[in-house]
C-alpha positions as CSV (number, residue, x, y, z in Angstrom):
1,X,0.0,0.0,0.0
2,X,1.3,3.4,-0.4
3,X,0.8,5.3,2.2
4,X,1.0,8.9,0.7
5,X,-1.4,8.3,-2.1
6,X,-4.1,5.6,-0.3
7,X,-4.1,7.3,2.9
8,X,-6.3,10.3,3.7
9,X,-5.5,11.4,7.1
10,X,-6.9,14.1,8.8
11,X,-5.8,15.2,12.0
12,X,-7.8,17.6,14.7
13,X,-6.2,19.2,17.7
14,X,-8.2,20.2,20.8
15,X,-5.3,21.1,22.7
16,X,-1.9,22.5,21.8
17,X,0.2,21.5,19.5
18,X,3.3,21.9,21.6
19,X,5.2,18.8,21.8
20,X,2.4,16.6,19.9
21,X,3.9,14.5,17.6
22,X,3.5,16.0,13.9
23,X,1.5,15.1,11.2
24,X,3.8,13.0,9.5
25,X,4.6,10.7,12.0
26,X,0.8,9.9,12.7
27,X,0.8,8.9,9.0
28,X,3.6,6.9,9.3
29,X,2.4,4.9,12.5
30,X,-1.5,4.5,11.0
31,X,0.2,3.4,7.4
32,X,1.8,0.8,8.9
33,X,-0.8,-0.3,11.0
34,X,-2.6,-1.1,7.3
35,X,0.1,-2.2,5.7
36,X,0.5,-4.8,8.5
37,X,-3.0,-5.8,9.0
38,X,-2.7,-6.1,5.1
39,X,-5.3,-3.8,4.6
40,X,-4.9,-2.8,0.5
41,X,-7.2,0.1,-1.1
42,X,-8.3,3.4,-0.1
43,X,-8.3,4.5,3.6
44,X,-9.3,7.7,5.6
45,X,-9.8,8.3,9.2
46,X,-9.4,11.0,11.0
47,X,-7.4,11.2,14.4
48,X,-8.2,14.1,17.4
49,X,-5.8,14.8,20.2
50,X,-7.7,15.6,23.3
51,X,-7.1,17.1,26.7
52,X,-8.5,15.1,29.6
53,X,-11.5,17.0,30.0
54,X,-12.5,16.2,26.3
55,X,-11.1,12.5,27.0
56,X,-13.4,12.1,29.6
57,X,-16.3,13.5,27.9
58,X,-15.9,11.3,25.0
59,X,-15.5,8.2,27.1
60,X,-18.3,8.9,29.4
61,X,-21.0,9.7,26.5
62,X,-19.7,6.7,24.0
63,X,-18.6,4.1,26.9
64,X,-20.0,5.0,30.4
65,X,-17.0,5.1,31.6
66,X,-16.6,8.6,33.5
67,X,-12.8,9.2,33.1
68,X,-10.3,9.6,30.0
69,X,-8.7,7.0,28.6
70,X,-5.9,6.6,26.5
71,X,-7.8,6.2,22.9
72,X,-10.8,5.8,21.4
73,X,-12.2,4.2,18.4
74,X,-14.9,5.1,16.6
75,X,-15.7,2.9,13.4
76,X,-17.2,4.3,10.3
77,X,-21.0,2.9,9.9
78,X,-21.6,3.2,6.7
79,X,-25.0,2.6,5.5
80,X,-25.6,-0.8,3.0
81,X,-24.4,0.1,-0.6
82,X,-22.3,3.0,0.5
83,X,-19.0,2.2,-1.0
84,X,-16.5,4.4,1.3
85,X,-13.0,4.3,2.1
86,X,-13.8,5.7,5.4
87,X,-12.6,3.8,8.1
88,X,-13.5,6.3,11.0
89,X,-12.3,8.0,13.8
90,X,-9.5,7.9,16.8
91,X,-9.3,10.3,20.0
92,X,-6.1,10.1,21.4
93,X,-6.2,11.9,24.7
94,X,-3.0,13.5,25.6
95,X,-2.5,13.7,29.0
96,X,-3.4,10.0,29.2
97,X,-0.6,8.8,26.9
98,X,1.6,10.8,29.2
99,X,1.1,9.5,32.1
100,X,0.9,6.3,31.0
101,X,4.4,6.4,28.8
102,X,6.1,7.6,32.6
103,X,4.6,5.0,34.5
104,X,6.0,2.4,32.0
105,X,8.7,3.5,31.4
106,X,8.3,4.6,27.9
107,X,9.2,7.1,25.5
108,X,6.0,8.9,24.1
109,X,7.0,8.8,20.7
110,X,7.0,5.1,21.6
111,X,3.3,4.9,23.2
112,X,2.1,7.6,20.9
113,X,3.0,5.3,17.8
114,X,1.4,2.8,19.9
115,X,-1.7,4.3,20.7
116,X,-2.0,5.1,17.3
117,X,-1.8,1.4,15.6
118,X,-3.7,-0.2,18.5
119,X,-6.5,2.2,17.6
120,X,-6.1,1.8,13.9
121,X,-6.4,-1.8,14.2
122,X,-9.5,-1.3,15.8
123,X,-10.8,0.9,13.2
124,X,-10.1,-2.6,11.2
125,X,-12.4,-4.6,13.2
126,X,-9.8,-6.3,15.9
127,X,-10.4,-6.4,19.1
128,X,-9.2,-7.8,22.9
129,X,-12.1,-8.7,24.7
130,X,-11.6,-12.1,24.2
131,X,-8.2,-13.9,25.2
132,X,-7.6,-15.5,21.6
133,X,-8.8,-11.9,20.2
134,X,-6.4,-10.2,22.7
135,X,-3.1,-12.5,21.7
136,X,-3.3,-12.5,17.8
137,X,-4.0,-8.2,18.5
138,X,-0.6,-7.9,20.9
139,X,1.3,-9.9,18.0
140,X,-0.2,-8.3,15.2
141,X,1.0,-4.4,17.1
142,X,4.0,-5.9,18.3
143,X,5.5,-6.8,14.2
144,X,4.2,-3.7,13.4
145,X,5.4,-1.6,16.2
146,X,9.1,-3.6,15.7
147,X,8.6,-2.8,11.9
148,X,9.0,0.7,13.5
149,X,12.1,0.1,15.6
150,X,9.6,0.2,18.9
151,X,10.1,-2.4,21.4
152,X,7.3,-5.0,22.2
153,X,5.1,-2.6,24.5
154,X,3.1,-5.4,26.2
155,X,6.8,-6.5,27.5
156,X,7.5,-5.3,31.0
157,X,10.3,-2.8,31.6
């Protein structure tokens, strides 16, 4: 797949930019994510950085879960016969990440890239609610994470 004419990627801020990672690298991360789900075609989604406020709003309304999490995945449901490359939508809440990437002892660019496939892969259909569902997702982030130079981050540091 080639990411720079097959991927449309649009990318919302509701917090500062200031030491987000930039466009480019969220393209890279979500192209790979395709690429290694093997994913071929057309694909557009559309990623929003959050603050924690936002986060927890979002996770509240779609979830019922009243506090931010790290991201969220929003699949496109497109009605029958609409032929779309849309694949949906991510929130990525900020703060989160950060914390997170301290407590385990991470690099953010690390969990960021991360974040960013695990909720791709979503956007794909996987999923980790079941055990088998959970393992073949780890594997599946953890080639394509490695395919990035990032070390397996379900690996303990």
């Amino acid at each position: 797949m080639s990411q720079a004419s097959a991927l449309t990627l649009h990318l919302g801020y509701g917090l500062p930019r200031k030491g987000l990672p930039a466009a480019a690298s969220f393209r890279r991360w979500v192209g790979a994510a395709l690429a290694g789900a093997g994913h071929e075609g057309e694909a557009e989604l559309s990623i929003r950085l959050v603050d924690a406020d936002e986060g927890r709003e979002l996770n509240a309304t779609y979830r019922g879960k009243d506090y931010a999490t790290n991201v969220l995945s929003f699949p496109a449901e497109l009605p029958p016969g609409v032929e779309l490359p849309l694949l949906g939508d991510l929130a990525i809440c900020a703060p989160v990440m950060q914390r997170e990437a301290r407590e385990q002892h991470k690099a953010d660019r690390a969990h960021w890239a991360h974040l960013t496939v695990h909720g791709t892969l979503h956007l794909l259909g996987y999923d980790h609610i079941e055990e088998a569902e959970a393992e073949q997702m780890e594997a599946l982030e953890t080639r394509i994470l490695a395919g990035l130079g990032i070390d397996d981050p379900y690996r303990p540091r």
